[in-house]
N, C-alpha and C positions, 0 to 999 in steps of 0.2 A: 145307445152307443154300439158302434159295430167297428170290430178291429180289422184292419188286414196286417199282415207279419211278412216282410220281407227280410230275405237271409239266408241262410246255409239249413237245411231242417236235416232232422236224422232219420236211416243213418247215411253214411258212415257220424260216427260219434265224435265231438270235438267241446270245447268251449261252448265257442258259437251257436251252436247246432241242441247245448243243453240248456244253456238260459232262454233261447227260445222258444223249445218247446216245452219247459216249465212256464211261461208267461201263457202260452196259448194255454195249457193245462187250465193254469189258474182262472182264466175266461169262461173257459168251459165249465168249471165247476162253479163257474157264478153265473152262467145262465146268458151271458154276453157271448154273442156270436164274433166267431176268431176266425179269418181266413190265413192262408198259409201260401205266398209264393216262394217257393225253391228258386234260389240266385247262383246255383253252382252247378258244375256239370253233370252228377250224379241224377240221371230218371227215374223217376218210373212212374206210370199209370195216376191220371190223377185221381184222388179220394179221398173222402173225409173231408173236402174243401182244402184238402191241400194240392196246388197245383204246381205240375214241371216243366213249364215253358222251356221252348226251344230256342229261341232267337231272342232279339228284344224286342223285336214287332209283338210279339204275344204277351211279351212281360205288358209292355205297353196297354192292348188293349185288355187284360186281366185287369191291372191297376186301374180303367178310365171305367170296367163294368162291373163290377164288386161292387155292391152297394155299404161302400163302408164309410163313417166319417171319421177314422181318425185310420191314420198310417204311422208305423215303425219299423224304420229302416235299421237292420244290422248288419254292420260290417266289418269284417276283419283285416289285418295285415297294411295294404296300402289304399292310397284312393286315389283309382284308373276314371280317365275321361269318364268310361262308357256309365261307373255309377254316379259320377257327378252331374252327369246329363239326367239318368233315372231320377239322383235326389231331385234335382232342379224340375223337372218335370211332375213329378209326386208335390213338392210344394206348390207348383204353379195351379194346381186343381182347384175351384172353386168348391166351398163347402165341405173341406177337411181339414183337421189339424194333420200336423205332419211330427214326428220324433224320432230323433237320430240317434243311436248307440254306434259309437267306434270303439270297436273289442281289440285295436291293436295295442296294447297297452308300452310297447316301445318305440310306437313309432316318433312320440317326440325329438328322440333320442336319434333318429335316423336321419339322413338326406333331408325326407322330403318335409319333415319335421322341424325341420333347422332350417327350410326355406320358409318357414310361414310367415304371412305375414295380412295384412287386410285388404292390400292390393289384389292381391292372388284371386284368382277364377273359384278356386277351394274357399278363399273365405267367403264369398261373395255366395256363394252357392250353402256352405252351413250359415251362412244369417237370415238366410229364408225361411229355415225352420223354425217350429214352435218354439219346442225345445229341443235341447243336446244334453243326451246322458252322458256326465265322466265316470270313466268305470277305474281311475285312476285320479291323482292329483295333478299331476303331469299333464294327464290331458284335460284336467279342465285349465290349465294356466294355458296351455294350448289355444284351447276352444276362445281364450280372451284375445289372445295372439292373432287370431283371425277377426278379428273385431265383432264377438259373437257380448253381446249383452249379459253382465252376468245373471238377469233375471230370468233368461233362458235356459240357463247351465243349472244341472241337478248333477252330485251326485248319488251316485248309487250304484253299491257293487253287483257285478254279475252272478255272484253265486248265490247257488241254490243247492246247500249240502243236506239232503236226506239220510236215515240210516239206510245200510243196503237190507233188502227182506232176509230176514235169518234162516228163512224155510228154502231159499233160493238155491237151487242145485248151478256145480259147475256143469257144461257141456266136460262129457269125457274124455277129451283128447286133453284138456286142461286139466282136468280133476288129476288124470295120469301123470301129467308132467307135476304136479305138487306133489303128486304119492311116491315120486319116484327122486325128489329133492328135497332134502333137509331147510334150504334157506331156499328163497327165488325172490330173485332182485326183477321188480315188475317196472315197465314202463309204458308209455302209451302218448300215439299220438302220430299224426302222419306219416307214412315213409317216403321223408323229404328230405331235401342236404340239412337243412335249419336242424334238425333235430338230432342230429348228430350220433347217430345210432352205429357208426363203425366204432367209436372210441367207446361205448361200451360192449360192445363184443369181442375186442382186444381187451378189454379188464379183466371181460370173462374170466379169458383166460389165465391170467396173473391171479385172479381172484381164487378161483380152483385151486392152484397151488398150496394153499392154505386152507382152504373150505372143495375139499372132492365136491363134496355133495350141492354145490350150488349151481344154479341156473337161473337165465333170463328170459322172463318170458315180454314179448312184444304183443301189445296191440294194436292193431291201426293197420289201415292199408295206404297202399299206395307205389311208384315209379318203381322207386328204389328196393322193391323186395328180390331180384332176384340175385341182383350184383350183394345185397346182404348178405342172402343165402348162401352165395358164393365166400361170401369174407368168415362163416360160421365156418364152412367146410375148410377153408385155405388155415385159418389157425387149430384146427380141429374140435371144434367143441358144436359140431352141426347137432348131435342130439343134447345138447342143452340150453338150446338157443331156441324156445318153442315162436313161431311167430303166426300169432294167432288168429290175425286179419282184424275185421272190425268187429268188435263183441258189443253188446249192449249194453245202456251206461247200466244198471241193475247187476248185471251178470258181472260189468268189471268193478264196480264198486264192492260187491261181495270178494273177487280174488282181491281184489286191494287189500281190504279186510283180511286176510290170510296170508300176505306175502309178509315178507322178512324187510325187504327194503324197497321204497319205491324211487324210481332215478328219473331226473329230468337233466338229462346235460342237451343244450342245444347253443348254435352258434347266434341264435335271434330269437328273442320270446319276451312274452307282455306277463302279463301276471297271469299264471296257467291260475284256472283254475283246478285241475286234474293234482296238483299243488298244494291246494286248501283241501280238498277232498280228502286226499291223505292225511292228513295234521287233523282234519275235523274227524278221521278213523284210529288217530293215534300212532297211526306207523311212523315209523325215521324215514327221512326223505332228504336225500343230494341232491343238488340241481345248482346249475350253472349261476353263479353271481350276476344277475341285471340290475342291479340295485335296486329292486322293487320285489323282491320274495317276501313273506311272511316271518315272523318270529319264531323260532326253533326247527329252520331249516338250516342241515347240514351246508355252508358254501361251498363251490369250487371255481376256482379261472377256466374260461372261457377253451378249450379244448386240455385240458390238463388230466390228461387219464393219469398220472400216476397218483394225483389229486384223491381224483376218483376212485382206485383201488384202497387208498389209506383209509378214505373215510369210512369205504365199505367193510375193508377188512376192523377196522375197531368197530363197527357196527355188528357186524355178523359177529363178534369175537365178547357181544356184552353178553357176562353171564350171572345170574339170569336175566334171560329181557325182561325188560321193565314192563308190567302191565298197562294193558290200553283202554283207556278212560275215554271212546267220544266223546266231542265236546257236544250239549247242543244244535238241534240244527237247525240251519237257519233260512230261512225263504224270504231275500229281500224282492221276490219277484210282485210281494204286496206295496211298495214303495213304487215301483212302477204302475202298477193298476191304480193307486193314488195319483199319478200323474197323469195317467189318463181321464180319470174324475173330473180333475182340476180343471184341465182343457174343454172336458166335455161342458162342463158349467159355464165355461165363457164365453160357448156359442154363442 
């Protein structure tokens, strides 16, 4: 058995981008050879057999000369012609199974979600497939929606919660911003309108009023950091607004593990994993209501900063914090390599 991995690969660090390269991990420490195409705009150099095609001509002939027999597609967010064409084309290969992961865990719930149906070019295009992982419930009643076979449909969740290394040093411009804040309400995750990142930089501020000593630190890159930057400076709280760029998921799982509160308000979101990560570190964690959060997450309405400051200020305000108990961690990326098994035996 030989895999190829298409998908978003790290970094920059995301969901997507860690259940994958846990699966490849996984391969690799069993001796099964894992290729890696990159399906997002971020390059660089190919190696390790991870490659960064530029067009889709190259995606193209990467996937046709790979000598791989089984392929899994991951994708997030929505589904554009150009990867319906890729899946369709990936399935059409002679002498490979094919397996589909859709990481967008709300998109039931959206337009294109609500237009499903088995007619559709999308259904006809996931019934090609082996199988389809739901990484939700939602979307596997979805994946029926399209008239996907439920023999086909596997659940299985996308996370893969390690403890972070205890020995792991912050980078110092971070170390500084904790040494220099009492509480740091941490978040993470692209800098994109969906994530909503003005509405907690105005809390900030509200939140200070009550806690001096608190700060936000950001991870993640992306469009929107300068006009951010600008919205730290305009309400005044630019030096406690750290925004950190992309860190590595090790490095942010260790700050996770040390922050005071971790925030997830976004106006569109599937089931973060960055979410469970926290809860699996024991932190308190806010995050916008989708109906699909975990058990003993703090809720809020969908832009509701004052929401947001309440929950944070009783949070920051428990005395003393409750100690934190990881729970377990959990690698269901073994459930996946079981599915590959399966497939490979019914060559």
């Amino acid at each position: 058995m030989r895999v190829l991995l298409l998908g978003p690969y790290p970094p920059p660090h995301g969901g997507v981008q860690t259940n994958l390269a846990a699966i490849r991990q996984l391969l690799r420490d069993r001796g099964i050879p894992a290729y890696v195409i990159n399906l997002t705009r971020h390059r660089r150099p190919a190696q390790d057999e991870i490659y960064y095609p530029e067009t889709a001509l190259q995606v193209l002939r990467l996937v046709t000369r790979l000598p791989a027999t089984m392929i899994h597609i991951h994708i997030g967010g929505e589904l554009p012609m150009r990867l319906l064409l890729l899946c369709l084309c990936c399935c059409l290969l002679p002498r490979r199974k094919t397996v589909f992961t859709f990481h967008s865990g709300g998109y039931p719930s959206s337009p294109g979600g609500r237009s499903a149906g088995f007619w559709t070019f999308r259904g006809f295009v996931l019934r090609r497939f082996d199988r389809l992982i739901a990484i939700n419930r939602q979307l596997e009643d979805l994946f029926r929606t399209f008239g996907v076979p439920a023999s086909k449909i596997r659940f299985i969740l996308p996370y893969s919660l390690p403890k972070p290394s205890p020995d792991l040093e912050l980078t110092p411009v971070i170390e500084q911003f904790f040494a220099a804040h009492d509480q740091v309400l941490l978040s993470m995750g692209w800098l994109e309108p969906e994530y909503d990142y003005p509405l907690q930089i105005r809390a900030l501020a509200h939140i200070r009023r009550t806690f001096p000593q608190a700060g936000l630190s950001i991870f993640g890159a992306g469009r929107l950091e300068s006009e951010l930057r600008a919205l730290a400076l305009e309400v005044n709280q630019a030096e406690h607004v750290l925004f950190a760029g992309d860190v590595p998921h090790q490095l942010a799982l260790a700050a996770m593990s040390r922050c005071t509160v971790f925030l997830r308000t976004t106006l569109y979101d599937g089931d973060s994993i960055s979410v469970r990560e926290a809860l699996h570190l024991g932190v308190p964690v806010i995050a916008t209501d989708n109906g699909m959060r975990p058990e003993g997450v703090a809720l809020v309405p969908i832009g509701d900063e004052a929401a947001v400051c309440a929950e944070a200020i009783r949070i920051l305000g428990s005395t003393p914090r409750a100690p934190r108990h990881p729970t377990p961690a959990v690698d269901p990326t073994h459930a996946v390599l079981d599915l590959y098994r399966e497939l490979d035996a019914s060559c």
